[in-house]
mmJSON file of the N, C-alpha and C atoms, coordinates in Angstrom:
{"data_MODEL":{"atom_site":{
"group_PDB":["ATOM","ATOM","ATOM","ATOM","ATOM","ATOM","ATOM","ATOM","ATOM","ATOM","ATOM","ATOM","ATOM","ATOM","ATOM","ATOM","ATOM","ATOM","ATOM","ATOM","ATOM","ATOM","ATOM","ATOM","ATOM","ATOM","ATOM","ATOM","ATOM","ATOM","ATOM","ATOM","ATOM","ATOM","ATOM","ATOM","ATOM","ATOM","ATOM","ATOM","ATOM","ATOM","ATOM","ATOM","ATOM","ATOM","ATOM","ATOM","ATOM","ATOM","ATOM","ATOM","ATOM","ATOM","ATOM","ATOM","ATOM","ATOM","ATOM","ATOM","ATOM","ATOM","ATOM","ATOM","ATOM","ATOM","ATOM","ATOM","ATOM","ATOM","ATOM","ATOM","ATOM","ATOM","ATOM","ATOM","ATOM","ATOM","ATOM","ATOM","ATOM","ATOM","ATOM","ATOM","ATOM","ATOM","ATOM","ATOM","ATOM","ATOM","ATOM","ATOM","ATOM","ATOM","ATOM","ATOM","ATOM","ATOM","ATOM","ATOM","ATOM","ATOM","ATOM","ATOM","ATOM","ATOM","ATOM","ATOM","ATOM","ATOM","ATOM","ATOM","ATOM","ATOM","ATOM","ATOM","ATOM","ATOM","ATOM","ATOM","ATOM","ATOM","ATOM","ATOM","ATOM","ATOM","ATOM","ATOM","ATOM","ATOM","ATOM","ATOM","ATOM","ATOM","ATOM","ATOM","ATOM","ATOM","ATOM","ATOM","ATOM","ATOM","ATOM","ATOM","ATOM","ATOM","ATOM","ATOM","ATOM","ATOM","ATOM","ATOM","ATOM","ATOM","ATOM","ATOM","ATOM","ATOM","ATOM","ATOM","ATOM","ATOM","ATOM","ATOM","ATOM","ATOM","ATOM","ATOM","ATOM","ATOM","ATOM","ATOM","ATOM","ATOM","ATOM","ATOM","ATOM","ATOM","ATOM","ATOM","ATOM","ATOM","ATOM","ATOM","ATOM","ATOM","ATOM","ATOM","ATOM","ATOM","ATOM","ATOM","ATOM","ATOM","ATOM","ATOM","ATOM","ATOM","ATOM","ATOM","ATOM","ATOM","ATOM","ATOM","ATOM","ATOM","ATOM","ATOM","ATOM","ATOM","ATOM","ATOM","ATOM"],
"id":[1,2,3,4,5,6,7,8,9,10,11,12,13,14,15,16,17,18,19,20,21,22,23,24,25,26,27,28,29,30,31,32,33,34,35,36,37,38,39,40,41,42,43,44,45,46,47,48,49,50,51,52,53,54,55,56,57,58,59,60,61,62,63,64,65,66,67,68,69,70,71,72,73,74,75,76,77,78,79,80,81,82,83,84,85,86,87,88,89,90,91,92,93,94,95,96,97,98,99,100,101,102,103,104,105,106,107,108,109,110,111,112,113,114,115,116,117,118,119,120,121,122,123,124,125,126,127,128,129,130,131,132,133,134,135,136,137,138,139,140,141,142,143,144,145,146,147,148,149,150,151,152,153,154,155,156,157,158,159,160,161,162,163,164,165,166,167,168,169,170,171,172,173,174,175,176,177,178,179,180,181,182,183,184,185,186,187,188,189,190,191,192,193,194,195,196,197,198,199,200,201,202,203,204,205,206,207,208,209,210,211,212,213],
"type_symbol":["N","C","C","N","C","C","N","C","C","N","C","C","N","C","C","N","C","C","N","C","C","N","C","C","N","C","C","N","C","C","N","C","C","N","C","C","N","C","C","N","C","C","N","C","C","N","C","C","N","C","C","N","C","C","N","C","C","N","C","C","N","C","C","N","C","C","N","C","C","N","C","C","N","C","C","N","C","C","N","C","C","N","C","C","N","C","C","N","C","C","N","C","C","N","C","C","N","C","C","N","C","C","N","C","C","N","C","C","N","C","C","N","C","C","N","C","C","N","C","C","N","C","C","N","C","C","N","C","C","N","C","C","N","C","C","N","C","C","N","C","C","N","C","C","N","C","C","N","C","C","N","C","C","N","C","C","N","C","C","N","C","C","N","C","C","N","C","C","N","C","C","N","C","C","N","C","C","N","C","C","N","C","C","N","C","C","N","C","C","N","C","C","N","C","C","N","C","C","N","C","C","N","C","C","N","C","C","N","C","C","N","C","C"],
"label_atom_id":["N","CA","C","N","CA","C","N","CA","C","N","CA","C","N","CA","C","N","CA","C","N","CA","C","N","CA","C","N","CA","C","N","CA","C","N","CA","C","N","CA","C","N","CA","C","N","CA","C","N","CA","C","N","CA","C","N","CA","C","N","CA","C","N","CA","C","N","CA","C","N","CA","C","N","CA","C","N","CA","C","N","CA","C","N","CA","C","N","CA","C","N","CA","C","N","CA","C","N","CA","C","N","CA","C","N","CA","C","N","CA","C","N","CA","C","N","CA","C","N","CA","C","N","CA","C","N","CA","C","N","CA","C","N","CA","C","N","CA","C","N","CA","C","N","CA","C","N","CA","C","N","CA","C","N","CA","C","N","CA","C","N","CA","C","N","CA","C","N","CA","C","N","CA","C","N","CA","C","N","CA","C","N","CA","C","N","CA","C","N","CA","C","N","CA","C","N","CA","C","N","CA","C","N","CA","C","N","CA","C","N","CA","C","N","CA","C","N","CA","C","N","CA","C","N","CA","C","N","CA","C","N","CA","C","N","CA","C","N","CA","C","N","CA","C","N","CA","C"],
"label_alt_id":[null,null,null,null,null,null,null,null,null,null,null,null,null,null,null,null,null,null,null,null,null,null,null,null,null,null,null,null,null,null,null,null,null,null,null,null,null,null,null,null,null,null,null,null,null,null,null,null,null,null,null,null,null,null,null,null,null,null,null,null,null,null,null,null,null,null,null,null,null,null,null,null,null,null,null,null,null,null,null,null,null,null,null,null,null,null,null,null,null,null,null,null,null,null,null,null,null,null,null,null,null,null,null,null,null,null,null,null,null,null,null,null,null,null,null,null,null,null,null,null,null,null,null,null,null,null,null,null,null,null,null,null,null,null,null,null,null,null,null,null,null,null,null,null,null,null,null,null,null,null,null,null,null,null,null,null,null,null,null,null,null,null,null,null,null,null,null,null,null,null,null,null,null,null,null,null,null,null,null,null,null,null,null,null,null,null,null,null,null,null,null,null,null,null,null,null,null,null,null,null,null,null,null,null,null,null,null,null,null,null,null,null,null],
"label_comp_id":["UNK","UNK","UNK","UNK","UNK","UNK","UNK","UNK","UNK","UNK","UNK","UNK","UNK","UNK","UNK","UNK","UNK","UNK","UNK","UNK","UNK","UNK","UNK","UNK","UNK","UNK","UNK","UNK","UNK","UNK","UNK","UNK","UNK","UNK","UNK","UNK","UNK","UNK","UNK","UNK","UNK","UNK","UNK","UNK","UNK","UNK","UNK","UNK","UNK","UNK","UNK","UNK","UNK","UNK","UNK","UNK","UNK","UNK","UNK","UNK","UNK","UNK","UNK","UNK","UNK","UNK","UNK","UNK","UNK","UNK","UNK","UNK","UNK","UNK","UNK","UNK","UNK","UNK","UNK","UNK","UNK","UNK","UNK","UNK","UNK","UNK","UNK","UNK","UNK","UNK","UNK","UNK","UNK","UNK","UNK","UNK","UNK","UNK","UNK","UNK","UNK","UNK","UNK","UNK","UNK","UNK","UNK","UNK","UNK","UNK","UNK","UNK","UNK","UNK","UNK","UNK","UNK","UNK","UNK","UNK","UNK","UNK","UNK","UNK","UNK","UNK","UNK","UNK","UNK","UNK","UNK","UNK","UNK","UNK","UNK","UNK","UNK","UNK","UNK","UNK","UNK","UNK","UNK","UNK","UNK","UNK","UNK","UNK","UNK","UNK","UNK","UNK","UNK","UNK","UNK","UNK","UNK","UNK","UNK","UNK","UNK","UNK","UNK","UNK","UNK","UNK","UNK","UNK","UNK","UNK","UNK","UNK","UNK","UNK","UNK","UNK","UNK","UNK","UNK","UNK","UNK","UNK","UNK","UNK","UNK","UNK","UNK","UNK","UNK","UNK","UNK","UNK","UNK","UNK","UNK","UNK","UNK","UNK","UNK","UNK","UNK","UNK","UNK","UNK","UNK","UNK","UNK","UNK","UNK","UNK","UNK","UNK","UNK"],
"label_asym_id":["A","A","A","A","A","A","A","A","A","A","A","A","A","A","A","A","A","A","A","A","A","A","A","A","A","A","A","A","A","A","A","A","A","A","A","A","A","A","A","A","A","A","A","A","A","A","A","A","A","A","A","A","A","A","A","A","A","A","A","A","A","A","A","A","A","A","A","A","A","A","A","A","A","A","A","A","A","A","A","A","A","A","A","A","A","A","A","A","A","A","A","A","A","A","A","A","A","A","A","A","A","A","A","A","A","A","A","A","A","A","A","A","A","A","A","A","A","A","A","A","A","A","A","A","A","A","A","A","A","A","A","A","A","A","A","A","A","A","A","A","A","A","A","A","A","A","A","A","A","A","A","A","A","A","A","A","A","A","A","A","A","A","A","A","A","A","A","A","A","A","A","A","A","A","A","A","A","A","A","A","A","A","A","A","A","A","A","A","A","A","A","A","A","A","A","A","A","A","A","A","A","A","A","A","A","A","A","A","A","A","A","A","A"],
"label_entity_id":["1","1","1","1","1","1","1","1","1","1","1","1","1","1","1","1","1","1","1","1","1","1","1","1","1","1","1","1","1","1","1","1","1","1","1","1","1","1","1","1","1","1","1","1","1","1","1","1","1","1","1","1","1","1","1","1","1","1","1","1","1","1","1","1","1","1","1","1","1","1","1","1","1","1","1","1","1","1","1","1","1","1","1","1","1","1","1","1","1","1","1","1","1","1","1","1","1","1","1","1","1","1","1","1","1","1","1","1","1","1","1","1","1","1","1","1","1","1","1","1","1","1","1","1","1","1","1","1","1","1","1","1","1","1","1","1","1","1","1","1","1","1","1","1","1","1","1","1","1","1","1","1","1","1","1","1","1","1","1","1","1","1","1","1","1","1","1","1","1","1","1","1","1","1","1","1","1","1","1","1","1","1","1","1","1","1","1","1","1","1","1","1","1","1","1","1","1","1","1","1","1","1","1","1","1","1","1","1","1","1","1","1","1"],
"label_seq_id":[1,1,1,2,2,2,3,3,3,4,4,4,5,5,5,6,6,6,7,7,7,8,8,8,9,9,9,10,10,10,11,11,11,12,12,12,13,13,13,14,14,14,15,15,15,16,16,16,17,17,17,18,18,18,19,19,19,20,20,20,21,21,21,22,22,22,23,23,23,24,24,24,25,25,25,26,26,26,27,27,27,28,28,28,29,29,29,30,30,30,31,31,31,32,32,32,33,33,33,34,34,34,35,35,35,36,36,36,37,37,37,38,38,38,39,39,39,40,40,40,41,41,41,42,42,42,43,43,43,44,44,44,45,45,45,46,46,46,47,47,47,48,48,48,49,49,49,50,50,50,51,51,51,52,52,52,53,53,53,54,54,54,55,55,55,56,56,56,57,57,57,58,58,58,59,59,59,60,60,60,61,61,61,62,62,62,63,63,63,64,64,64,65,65,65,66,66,66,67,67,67,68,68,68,69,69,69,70,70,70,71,71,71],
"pdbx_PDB_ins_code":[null,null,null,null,null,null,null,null,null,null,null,null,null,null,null,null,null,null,null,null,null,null,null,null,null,null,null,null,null,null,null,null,null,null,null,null,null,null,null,null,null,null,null,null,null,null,null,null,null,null,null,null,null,null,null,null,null,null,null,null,null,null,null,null,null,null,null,null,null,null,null,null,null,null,null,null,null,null,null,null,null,null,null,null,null,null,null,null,null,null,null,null,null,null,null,null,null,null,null,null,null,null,null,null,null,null,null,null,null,null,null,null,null,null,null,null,null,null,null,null,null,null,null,null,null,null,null,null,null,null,null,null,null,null,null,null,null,null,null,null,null,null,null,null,null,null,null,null,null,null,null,null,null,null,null,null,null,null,null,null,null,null,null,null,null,null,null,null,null,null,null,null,null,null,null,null,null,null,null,null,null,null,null,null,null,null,null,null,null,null,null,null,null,null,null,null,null,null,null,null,null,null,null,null,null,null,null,null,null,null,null,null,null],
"Cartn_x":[242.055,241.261,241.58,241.69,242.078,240.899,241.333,240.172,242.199,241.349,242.232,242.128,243.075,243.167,242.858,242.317,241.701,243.09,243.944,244.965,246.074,246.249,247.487,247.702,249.126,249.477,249.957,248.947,249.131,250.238,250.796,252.142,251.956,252.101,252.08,253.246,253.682,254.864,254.079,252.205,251.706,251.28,251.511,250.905,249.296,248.723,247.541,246.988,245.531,245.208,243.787,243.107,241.616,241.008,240.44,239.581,238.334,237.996,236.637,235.836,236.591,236.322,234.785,233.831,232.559,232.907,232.432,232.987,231.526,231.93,230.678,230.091,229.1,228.88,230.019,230.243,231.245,232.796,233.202,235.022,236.195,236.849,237.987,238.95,239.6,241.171,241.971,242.865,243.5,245.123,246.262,247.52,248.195,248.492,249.874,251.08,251.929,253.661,254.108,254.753,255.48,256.653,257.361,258.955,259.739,260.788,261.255,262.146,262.839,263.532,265.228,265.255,266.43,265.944,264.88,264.111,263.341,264.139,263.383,262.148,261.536,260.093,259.337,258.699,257.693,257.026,256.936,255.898,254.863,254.125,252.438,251.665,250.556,249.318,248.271,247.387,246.356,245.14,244.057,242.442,241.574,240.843,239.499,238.501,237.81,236.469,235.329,234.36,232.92,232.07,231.526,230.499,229.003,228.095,227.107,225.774,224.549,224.235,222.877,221.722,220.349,220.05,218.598,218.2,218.991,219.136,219.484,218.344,217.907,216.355,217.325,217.349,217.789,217.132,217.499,216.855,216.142,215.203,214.392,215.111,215.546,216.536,215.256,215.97,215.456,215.959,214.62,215.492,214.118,214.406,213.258,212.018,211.345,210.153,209.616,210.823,209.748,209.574,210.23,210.146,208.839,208.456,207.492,207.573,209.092,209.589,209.076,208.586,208.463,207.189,206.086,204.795,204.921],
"Cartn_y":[-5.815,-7.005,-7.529,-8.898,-9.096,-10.073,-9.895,-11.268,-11.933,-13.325,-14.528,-14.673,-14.419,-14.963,-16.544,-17.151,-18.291,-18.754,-19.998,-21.014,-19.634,-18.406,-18.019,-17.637,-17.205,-17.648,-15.748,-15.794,-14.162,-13.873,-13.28,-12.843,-11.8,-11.558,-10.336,-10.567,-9.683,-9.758,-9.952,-9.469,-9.51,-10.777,-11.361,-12.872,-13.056,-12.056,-11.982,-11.785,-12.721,-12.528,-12.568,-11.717,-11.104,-11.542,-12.665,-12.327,-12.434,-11.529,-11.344,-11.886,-13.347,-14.03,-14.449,-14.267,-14.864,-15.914,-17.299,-18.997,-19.637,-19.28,-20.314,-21.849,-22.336,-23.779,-24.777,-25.565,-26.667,-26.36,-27.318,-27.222,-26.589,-26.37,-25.285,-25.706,-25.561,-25.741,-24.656,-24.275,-23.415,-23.848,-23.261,-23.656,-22.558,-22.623,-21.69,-22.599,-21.301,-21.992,-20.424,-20.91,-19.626,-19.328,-18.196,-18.142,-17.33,-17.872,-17.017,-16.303,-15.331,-14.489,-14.896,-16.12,-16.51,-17.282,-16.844,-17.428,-18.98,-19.716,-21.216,-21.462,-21.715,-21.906,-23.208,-23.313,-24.362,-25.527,-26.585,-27.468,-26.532,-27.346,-26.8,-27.029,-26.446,-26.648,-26.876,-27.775,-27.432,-27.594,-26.553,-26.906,-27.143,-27.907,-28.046,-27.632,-26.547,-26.209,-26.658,-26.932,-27.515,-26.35,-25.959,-24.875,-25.333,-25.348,-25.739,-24.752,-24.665,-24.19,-24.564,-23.827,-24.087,-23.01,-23.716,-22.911,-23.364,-22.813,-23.593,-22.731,-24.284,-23.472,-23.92,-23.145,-23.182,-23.63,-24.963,-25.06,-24.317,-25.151,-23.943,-24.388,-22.919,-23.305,-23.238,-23.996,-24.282,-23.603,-22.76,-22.014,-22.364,-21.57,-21.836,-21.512,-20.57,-20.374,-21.748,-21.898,-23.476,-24.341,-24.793,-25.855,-25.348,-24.329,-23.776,-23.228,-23.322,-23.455,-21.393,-20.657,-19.647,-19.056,-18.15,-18.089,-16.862],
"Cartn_z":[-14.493,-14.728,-16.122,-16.257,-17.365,-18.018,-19.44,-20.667,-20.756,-20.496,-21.369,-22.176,-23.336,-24.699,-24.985,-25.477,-25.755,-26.475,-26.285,-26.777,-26.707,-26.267,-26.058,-24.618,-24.406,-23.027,-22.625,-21.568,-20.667,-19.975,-20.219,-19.173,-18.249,-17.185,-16.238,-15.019,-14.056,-12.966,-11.933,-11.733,-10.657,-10.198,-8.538,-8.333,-8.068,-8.64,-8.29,-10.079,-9.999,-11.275,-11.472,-11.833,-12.198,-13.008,-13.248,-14.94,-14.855,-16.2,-16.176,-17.765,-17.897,-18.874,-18.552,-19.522,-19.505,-19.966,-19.567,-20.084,-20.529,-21.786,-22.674,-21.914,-21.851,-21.66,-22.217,-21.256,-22.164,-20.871,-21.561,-20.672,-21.186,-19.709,-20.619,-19.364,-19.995,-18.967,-19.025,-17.625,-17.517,-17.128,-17.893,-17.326,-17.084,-15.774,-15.2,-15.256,-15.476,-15.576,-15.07,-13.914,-13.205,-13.341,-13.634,-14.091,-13.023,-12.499,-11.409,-11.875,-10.819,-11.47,-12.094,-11.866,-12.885,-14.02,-14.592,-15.971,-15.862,-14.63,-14.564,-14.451,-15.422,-15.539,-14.651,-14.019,-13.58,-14.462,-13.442,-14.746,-14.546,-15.626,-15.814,-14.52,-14.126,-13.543,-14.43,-14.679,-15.089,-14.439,-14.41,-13.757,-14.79,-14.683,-15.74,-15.152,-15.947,-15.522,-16.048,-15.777,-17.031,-16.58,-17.012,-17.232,-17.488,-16.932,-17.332,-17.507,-18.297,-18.658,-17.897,-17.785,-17.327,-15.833,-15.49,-14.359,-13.316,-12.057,-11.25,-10.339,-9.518,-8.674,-7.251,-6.286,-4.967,-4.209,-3.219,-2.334,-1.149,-0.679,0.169,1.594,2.259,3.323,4.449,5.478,6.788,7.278,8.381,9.045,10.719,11.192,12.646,12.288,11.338,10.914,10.16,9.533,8.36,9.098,9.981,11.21,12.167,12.128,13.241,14.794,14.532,15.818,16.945,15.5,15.941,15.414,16.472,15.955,15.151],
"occupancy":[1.0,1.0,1.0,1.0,1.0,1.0,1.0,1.0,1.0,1.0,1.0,1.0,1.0,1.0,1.0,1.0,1.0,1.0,1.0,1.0,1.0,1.0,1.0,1.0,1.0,1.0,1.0,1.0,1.0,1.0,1.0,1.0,1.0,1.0,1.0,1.0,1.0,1.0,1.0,1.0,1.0,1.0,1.0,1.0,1.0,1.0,1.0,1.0,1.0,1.0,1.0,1.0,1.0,1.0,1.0,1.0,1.0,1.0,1.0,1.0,1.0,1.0,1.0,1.0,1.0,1.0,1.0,1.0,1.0,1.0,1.0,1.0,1.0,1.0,1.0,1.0,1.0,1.0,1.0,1.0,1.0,1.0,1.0,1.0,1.0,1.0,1.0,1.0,1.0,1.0,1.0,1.0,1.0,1.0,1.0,1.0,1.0,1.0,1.0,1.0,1.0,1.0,1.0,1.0,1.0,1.0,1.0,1.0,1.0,1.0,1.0,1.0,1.0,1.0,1.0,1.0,1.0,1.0,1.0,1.0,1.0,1.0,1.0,1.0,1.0,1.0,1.0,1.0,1.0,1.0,1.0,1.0,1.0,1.0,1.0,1.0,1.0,1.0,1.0,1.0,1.0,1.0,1.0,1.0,1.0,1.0,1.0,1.0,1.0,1.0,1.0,1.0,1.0,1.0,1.0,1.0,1.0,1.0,1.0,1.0,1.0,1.0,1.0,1.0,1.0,1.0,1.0,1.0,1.0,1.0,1.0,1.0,1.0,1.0,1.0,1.0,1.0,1.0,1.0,1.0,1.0,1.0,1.0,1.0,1.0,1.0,1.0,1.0,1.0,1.0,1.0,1.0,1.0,1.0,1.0,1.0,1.0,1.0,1.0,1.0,1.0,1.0,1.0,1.0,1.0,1.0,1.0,1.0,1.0,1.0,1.0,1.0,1.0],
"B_iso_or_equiv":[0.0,0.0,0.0,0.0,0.0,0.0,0.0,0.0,0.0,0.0,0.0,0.0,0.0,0.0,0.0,0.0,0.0,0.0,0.0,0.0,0.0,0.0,0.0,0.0,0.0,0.0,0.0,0.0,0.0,0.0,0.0,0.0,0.0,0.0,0.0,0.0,0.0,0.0,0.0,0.0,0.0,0.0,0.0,0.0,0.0,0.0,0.0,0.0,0.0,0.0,0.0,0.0,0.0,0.0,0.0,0.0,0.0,0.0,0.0,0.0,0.0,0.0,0.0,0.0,0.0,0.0,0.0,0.0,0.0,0.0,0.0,0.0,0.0,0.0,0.0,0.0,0.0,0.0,0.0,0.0,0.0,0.0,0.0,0.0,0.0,0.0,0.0,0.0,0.0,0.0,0.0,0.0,0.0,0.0,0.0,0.0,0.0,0.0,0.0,0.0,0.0,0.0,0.0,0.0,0.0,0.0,0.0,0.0,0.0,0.0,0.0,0.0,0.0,0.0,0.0,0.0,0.0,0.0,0.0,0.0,0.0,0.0,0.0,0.0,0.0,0.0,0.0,0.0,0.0,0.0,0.0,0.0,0.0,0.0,0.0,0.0,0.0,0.0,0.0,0.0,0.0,0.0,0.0,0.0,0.0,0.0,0.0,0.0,0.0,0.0,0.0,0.0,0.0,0.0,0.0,0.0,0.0,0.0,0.0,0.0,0.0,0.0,0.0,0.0,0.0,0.0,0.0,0.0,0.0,0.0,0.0,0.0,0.0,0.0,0.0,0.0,0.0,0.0,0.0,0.0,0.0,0.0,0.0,0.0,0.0,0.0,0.0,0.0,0.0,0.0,0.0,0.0,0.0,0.0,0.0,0.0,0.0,0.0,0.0,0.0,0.0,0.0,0.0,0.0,0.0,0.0,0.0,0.0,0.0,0.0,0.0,0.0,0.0],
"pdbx_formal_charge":[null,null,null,null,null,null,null,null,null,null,null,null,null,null,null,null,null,null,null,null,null,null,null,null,null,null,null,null,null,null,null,null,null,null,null,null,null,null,null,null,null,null,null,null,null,null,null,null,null,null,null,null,null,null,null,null,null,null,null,null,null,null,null,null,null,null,null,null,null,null,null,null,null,null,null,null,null,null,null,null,null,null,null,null,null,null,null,null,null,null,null,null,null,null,null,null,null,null,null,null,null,null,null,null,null,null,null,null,null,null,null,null,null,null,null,null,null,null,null,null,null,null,null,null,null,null,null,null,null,null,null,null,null,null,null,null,null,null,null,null,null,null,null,null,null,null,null,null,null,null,null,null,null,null,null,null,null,null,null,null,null,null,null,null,null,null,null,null,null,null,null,null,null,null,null,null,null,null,null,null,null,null,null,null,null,null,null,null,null,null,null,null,null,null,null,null,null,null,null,null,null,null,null,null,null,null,null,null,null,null,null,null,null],
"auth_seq_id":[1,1,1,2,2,2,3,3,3,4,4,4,5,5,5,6,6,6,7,7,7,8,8,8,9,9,9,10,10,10,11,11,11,12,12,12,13,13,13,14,14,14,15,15,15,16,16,16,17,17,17,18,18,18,19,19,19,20,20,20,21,21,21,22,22,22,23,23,23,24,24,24,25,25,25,26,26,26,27,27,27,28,28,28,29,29,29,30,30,30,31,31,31,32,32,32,33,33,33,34,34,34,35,35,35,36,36,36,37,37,37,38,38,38,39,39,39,40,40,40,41,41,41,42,42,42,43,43,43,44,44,44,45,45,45,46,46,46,47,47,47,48,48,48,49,49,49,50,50,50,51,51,51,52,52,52,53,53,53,54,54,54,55,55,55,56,56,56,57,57,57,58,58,58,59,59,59,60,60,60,61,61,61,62,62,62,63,63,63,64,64,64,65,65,65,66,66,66,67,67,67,68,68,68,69,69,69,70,70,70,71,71,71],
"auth_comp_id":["UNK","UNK","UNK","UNK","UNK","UNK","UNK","UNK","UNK","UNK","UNK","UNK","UNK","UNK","UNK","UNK","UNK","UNK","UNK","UNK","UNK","UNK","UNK","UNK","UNK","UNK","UNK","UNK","UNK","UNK","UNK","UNK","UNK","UNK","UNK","UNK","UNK","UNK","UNK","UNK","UNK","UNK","UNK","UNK","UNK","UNK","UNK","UNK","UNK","UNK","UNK","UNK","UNK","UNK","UNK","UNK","UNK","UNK","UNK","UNK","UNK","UNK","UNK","UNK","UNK","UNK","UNK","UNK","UNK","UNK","UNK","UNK","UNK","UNK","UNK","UNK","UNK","UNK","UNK","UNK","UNK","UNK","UNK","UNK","UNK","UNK","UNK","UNK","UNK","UNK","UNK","UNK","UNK","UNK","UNK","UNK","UNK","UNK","UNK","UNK","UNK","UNK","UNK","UNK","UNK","UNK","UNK","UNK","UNK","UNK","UNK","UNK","UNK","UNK","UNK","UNK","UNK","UNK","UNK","UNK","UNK","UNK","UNK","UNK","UNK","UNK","UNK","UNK","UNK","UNK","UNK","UNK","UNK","UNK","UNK","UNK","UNK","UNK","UNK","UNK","UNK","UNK","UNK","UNK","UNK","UNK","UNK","UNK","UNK","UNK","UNK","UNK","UNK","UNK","UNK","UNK","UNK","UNK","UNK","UNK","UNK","UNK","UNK","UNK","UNK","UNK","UNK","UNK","UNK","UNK","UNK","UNK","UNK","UNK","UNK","UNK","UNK","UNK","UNK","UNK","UNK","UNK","UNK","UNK","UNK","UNK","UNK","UNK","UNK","UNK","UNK","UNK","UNK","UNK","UNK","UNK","UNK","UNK","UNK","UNK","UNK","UNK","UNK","UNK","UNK","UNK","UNK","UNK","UNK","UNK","UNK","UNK","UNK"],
"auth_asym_id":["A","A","A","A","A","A","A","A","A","A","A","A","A","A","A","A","A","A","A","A","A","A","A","A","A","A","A","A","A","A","A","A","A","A","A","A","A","A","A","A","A","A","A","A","A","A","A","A","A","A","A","A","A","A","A","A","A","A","A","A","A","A","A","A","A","A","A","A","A","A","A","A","A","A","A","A","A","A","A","A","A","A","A","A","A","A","A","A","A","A","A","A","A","A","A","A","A","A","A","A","A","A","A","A","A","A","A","A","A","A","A","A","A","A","A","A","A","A","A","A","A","A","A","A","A","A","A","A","A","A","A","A","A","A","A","A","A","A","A","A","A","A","A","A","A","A","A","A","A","A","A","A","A","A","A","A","A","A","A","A","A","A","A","A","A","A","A","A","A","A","A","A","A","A","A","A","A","A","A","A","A","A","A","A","A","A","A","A","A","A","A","A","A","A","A","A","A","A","A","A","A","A","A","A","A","A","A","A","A","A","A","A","A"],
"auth_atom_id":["N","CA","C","N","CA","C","N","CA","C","N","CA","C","N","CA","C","N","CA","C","N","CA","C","N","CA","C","N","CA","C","N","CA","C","N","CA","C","N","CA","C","N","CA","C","N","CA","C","N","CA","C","N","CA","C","N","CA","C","N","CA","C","N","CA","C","N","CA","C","N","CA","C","N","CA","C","N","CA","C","N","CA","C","N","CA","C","N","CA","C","N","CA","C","N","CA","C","N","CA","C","N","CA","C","N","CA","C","N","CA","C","N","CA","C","N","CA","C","N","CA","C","N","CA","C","N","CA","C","N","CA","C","N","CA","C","N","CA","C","N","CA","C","N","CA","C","N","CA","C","N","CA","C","N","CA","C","N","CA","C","N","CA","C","N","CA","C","N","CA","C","N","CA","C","N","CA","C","N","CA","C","N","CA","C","N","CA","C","N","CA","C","N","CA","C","N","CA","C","N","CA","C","N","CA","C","N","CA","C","N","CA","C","N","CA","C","N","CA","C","N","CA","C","N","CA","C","N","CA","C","N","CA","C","N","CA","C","N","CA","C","N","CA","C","N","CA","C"],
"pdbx_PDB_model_num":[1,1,1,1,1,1,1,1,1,1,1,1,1,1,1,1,1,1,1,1,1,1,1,1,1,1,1,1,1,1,1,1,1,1,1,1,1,1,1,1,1,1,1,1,1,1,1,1,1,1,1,1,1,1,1,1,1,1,1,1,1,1,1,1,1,1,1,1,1,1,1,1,1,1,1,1,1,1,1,1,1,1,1,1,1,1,1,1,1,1,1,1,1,1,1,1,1,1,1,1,1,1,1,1,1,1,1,1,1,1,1,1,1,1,1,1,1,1,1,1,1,1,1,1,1,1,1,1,1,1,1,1,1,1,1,1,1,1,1,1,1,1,1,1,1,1,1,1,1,1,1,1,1,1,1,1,1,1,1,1,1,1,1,1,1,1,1,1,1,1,1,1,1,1,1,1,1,1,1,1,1,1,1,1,1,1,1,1,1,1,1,1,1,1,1,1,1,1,1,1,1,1,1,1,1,1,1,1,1,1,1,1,1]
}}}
């Protein structure tokens, strides 16, 4: 499992990737660049994540009891 270094770039051989970065409130972007095995690197990918902070209250699900449908 890995932590991302914040503005430096992770290297590993495996195509599978773990992290167990806790992400502060606020946005962060992530870029992969894949290198094959004759060194040719990929463009970038990038994802933006926003993170947001607060409660989050869950809706109340419907199910056959809230409807009444069952005594």
């Amino acid at each position: 499992m890995a932590v991302l270094p914040v503005g430096k770039p992770l290297e590993q051989e495996k195509p599978v990737l773990l992290v167990e970065n806790k992400l502060a409130a606020g946005k962060h972007r992530f870029t992969l660049v894949v290198i094959n095995d004759q060194g040719v690197e990929s463009e970038p990918v990038s994802l933006d994540v926003s993170v947001e902070t607060g409660l989050i209250v869950p809706r109340r699900p419907v199910t056959p009891i809230d409807r009444g449908l069952i005594p």
